[in-house]
C-alpha positions in Angstrom: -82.0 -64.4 16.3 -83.1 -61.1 18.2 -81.7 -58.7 15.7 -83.9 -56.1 14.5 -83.5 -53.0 12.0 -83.6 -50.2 13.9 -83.0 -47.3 11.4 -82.4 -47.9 7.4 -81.5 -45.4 4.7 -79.5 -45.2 1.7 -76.1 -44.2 0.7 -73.0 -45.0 -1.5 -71.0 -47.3 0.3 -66.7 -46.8 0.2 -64.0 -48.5 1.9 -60.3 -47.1 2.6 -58.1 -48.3 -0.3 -55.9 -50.5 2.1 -52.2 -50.1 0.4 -52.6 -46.5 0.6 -54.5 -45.8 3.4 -55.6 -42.2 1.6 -57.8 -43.2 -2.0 -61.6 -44.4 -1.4 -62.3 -47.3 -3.2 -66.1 -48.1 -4.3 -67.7 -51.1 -2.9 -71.2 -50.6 -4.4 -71.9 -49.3 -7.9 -75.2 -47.6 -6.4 -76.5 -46.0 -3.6 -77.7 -49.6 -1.4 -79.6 -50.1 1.8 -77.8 -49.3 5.3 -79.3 -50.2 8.1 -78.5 -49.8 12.2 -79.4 -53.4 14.0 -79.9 -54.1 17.3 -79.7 -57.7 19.2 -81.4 -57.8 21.8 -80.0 -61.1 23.1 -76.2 -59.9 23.1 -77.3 -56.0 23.8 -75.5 -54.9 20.8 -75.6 -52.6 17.8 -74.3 -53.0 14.7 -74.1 -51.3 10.6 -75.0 -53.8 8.0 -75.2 -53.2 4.5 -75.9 -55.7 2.0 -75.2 -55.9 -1.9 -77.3 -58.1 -3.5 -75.6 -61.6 -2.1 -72.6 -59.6 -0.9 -72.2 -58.3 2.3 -70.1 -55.3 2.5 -70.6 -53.2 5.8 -70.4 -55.8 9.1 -69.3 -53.1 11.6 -69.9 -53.5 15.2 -70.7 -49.8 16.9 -68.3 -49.8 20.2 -68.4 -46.7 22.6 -64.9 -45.5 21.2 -66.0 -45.3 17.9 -66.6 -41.7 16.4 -68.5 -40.9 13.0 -66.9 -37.6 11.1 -68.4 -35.6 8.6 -66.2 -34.6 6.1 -68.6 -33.2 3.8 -71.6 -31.6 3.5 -72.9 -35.1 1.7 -70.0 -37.2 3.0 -68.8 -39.0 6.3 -66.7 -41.6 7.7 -65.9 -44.3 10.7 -62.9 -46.4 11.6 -63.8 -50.1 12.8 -60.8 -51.3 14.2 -62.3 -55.1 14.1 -62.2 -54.9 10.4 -59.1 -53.2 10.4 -60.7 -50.8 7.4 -62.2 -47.1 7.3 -65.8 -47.2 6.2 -67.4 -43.9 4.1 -71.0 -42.7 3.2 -72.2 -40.7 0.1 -76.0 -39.9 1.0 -78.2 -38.0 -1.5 -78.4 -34.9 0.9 -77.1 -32.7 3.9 -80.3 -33.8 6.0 -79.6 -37.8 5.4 -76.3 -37.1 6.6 -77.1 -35.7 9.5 -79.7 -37.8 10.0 -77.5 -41.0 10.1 -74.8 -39.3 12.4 -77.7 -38.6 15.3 -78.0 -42.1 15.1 -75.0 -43.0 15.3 -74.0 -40.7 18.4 -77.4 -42.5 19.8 -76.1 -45.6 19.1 -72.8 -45.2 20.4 -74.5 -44.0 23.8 -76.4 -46.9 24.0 -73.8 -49.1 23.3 -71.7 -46.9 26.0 -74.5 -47.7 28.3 -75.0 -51.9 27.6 -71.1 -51.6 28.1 -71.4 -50.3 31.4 -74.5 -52.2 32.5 -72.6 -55.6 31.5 -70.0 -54.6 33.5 -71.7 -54.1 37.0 -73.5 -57.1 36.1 -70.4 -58.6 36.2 -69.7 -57.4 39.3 -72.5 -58.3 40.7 -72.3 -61.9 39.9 -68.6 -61.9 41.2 -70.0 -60.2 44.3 -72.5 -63.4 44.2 -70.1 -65.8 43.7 -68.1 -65.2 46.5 -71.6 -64.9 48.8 -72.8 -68.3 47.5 -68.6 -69.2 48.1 -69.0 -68.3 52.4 -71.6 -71.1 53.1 -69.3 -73.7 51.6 -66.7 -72.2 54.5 -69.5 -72.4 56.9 -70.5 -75.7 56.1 -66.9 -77.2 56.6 -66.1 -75.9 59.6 -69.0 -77.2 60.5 -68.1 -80.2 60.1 -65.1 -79.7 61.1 -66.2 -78.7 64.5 -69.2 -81.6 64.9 -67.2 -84.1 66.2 -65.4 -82.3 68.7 -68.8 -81.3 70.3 -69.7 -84.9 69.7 -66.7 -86.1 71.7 -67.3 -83.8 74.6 -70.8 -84.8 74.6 -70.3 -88.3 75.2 -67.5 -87.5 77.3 -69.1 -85.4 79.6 -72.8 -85.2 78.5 -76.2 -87.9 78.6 -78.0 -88.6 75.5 -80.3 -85.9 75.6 -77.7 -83.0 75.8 -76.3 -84.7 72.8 -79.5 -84.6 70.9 -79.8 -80.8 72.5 -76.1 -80.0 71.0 -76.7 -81.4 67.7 -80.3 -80.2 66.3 -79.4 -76.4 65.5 -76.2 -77.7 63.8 -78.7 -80.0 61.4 -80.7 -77.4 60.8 -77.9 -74.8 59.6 -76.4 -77.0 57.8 -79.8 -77.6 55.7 -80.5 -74.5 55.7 -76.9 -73.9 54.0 -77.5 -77.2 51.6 -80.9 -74.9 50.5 -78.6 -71.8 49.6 -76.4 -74.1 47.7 -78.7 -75.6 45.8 -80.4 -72.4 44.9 -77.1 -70.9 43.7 -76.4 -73.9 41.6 -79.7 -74.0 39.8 -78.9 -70.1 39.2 -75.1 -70.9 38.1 -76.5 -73.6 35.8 -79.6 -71.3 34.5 -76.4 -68.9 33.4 -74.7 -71.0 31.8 -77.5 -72.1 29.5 -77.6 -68.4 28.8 -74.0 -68.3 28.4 -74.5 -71.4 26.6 -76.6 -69.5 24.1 -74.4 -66.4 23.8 -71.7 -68.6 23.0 -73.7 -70.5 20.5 -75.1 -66.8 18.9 -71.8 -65.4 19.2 -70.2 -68.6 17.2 -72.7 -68.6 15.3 -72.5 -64.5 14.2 -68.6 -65.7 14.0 -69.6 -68.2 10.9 -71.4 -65.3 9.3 -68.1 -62.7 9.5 -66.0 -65.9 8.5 -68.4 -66.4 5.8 -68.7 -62.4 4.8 -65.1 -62.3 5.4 -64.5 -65.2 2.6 -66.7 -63.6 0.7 -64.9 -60.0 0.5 -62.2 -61.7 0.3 -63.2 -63.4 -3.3 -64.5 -59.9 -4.4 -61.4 -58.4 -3.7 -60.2 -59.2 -7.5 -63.4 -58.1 -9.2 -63.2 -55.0 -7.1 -59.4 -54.7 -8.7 -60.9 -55.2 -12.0 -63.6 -52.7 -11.9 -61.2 -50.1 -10.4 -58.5 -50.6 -13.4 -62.1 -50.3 -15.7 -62.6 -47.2 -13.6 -59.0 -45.8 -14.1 -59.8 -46.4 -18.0 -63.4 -44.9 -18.2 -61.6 -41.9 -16.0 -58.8 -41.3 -18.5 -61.1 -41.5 -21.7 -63.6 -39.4 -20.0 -60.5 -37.4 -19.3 -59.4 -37.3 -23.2 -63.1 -36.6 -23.8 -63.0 -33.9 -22.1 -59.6 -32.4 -23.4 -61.4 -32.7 -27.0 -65.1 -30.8 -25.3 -62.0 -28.1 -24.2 -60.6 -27.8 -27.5 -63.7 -27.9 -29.5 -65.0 -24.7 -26.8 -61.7 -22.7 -27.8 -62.6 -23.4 -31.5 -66.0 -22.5 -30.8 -65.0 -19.1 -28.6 -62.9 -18.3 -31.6 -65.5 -19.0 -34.2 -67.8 -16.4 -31.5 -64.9 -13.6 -32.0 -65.0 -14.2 -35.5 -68.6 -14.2 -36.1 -68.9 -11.2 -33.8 -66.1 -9.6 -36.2 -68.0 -10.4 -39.2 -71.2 -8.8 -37.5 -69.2 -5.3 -36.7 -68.0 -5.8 -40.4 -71.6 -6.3 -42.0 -72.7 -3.4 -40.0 -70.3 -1.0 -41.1 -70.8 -2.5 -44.8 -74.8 -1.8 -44.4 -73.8 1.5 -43.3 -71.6 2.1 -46.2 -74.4 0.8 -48.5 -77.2 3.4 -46.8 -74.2 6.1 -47.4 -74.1 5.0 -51.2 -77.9 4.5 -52.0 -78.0 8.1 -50.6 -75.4 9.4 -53.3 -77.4 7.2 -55.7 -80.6 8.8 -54.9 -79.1 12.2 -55.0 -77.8 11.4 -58.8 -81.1 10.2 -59.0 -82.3 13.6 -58.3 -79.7 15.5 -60.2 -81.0 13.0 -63.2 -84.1 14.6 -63.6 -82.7 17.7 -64.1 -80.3 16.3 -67.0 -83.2 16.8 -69.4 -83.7 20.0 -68.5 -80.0 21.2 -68.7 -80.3 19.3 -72.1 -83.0 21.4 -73.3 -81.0 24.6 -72.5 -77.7 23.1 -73.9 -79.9 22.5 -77.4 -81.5 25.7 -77.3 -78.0 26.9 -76.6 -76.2 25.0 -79.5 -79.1 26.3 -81.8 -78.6 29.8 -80.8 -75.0 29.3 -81.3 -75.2 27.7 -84.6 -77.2 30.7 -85.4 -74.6 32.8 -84.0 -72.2 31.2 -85.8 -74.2 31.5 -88.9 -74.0 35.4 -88.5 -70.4 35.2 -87.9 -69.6 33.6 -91.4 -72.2 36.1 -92.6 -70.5 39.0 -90.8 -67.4 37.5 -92.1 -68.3 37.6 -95.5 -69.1 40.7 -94.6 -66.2 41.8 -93.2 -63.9 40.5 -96.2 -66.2 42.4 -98.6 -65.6 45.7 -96.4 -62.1 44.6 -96.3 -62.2 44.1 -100.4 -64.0 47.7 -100.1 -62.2 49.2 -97.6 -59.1 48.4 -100.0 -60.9 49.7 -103.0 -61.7 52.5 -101.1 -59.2 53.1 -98.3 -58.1 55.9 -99.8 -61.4 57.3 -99.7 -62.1 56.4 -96.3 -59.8 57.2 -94.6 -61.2 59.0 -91.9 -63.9 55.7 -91.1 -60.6 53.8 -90.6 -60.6 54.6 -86.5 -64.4 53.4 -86.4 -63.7 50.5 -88.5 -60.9 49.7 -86.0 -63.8 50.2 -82.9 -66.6 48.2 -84.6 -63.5 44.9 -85.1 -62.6 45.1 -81.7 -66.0 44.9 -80.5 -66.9 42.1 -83.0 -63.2 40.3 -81.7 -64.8 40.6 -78.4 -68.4 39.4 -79.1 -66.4 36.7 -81.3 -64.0 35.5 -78.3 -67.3 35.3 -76.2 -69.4 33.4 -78.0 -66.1 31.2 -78.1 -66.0 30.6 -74.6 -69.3 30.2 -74.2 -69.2 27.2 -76.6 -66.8 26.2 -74.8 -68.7 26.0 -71.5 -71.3 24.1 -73.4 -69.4 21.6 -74.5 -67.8 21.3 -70.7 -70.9 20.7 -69.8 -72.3 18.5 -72.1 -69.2 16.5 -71.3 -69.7 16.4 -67.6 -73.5 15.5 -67.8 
């Protein structure tokens, strides 16, 4: 009834996997509320966190406990009580840290309430047996009042009686006071124990009741892990096929970069051969010309040729005369000989010259 939230934050709750002691299993699908709680009444601390209708951190913070970072994001507590390993995921380094000042704080202060409780039990044992001596008093006491009352009468008047017996009366009500008192306080603590006991049975139902509860979620816990297990293996084929398609793709990169090197060297090429086609280009202007000369050329040689039939008419009516008249001429016979050489030479000129023409007619 005196439990209050002292400190709340948020975090992924986990629980040792209890067969093998080593695998985390889930016990919230989301980061959920976690909250430090004190009770004033039984001057105790504990971590509750609370899933929807399901309660699935109870743990009671004990001086022996110890909370271990084993992250940067991650940390853990044993709760022997519940016979089970609790872990937190938090969003950040700071909410971790955060949490585990707490819990040191907590842990000192229930270190502290431990302590307190027990000099107060001390102290009440130390009572007890104080409230325990007047009882002692009171019956020897008692035991001692008629002995004085027999050697009163025996040996005594009236008055020393009433002389030996007054400070007796008044010790002994004096001691009936003290009793009193210390019943009324015994009976004021155990109303109070009377309420712990009814807060602690109480709190008792509730872990019964959480207990039952965990216990019934148990199953769907097993079913969502065996979902787990089979979202893990298809996101594990998934990503098999994401590695496979990145090889193809890497290869398909080499290929294309390839390809690119190839069309480079291919443009080059291409500037290479619209050079050579530029340069015909060039030389294709001057075709004409060449043309020109070559017909120029063919006329003179036609021409030339012309004079060569003439000359060889010519030469067969010298011939025809220089028969008739070789006789005659004798002595022109050696120039004769000089002018035919020459024209055999002119003649074997303007030969290959024609020939050259017509090489190069061919070649254009």
């Amino acid at each position: 009834m005196g439990e209050q939230p002292i400190y709340t934050t948020r975090a992924h709750v986990f629980q040792i996997d209890p067969t093998t002691k080593k695998n985390w299993v889930p016990a919230s699908k989301q980061a959920v509320t976690v909250s430090y709680f004190y009770d004033s009444t039984r001057n105790s601390y504990r971590i509750i966190s609370v899933d929807g209708s399901k309660v699935i951190i109870n743990s009671t913070i004990t001086p022996n406990m110890t909370f271990t970072k084993t992250s940067q994001k991650f940390g853990q507590w044993a709760d022997s009580r519940a016979n089970t390993v609790f872990g937190l995921g938090f969003a950040s380094e700071q909410q971790l840290t955060k949490f585990a000042e707490k819990f040191q704080e907590v842990k000192e202060a229930a270190k502290l309430a431990r302590d307190k409780s027990q000099d107060k039990a001390e102290t009440v044992g130390n009572h007890s047996q104080v409230t325990e001596s007047p009882s002692v008093t009171y019956q020897e006491s008692g035991s001692e009042a008629p002995l004085t009352n027999q050697a009163s009468s025996i040996n005594g008047t009236d008055d020393e009686k009433i002389s030996h017996v007054g400070p007796e009366a008044a010790l002994l009500q004096s001691e009936n006071e003290r009793l009193k008192s210390a019943v009324e306080q015994s009976n004021t603590n155990a109303k109070k124990w009377e309420t712990e006991l009814q807060t602690l049975r109480e709190n008792n139902a509730r872990l019964v009741d959480a207990l039952q509860e965990s216990s019934a979620n148990v199953e769907s816990w097993k079913k969502q892990l065996s979902a787990c297990k089979e979202e893990s293996d298809k996101l594990r084929e998934k990503i098999a096929n994401l590695e496979a398609q990145c090889n193809e793709a890497n290869q398909e990169k080499q290929r294309n970069t390839q390809l690119s090197a190839r069309v480079k060297e291919l443009e080059a090429e291409l500037r290479d051969k619209e050079q050579e086609v530029e340069n015909l280009r060039k030389q294709a202007e001057i075709i004409p010309q060449l043309m020109t000369e070559c017909e120029s050329i063919t006329t003179k040689l036609q021409a030339t040729e012309m004079k060569n039939k003439e000359l060889e008419g010519r030469i067969e009516g010298l011939q025809l005369e220089i028969n008739d008249s070789r006789q005659k001429q004798g002595n022109m016979k050696g120039e004769l000989k000089k002018f035919m050489d020459i024209l055999d030479g002119k003649i074997d000129e303007l030969h290959e010259f024609r020939q050259g023409l017509s090489k190069l007619g061919v070649d254009n």
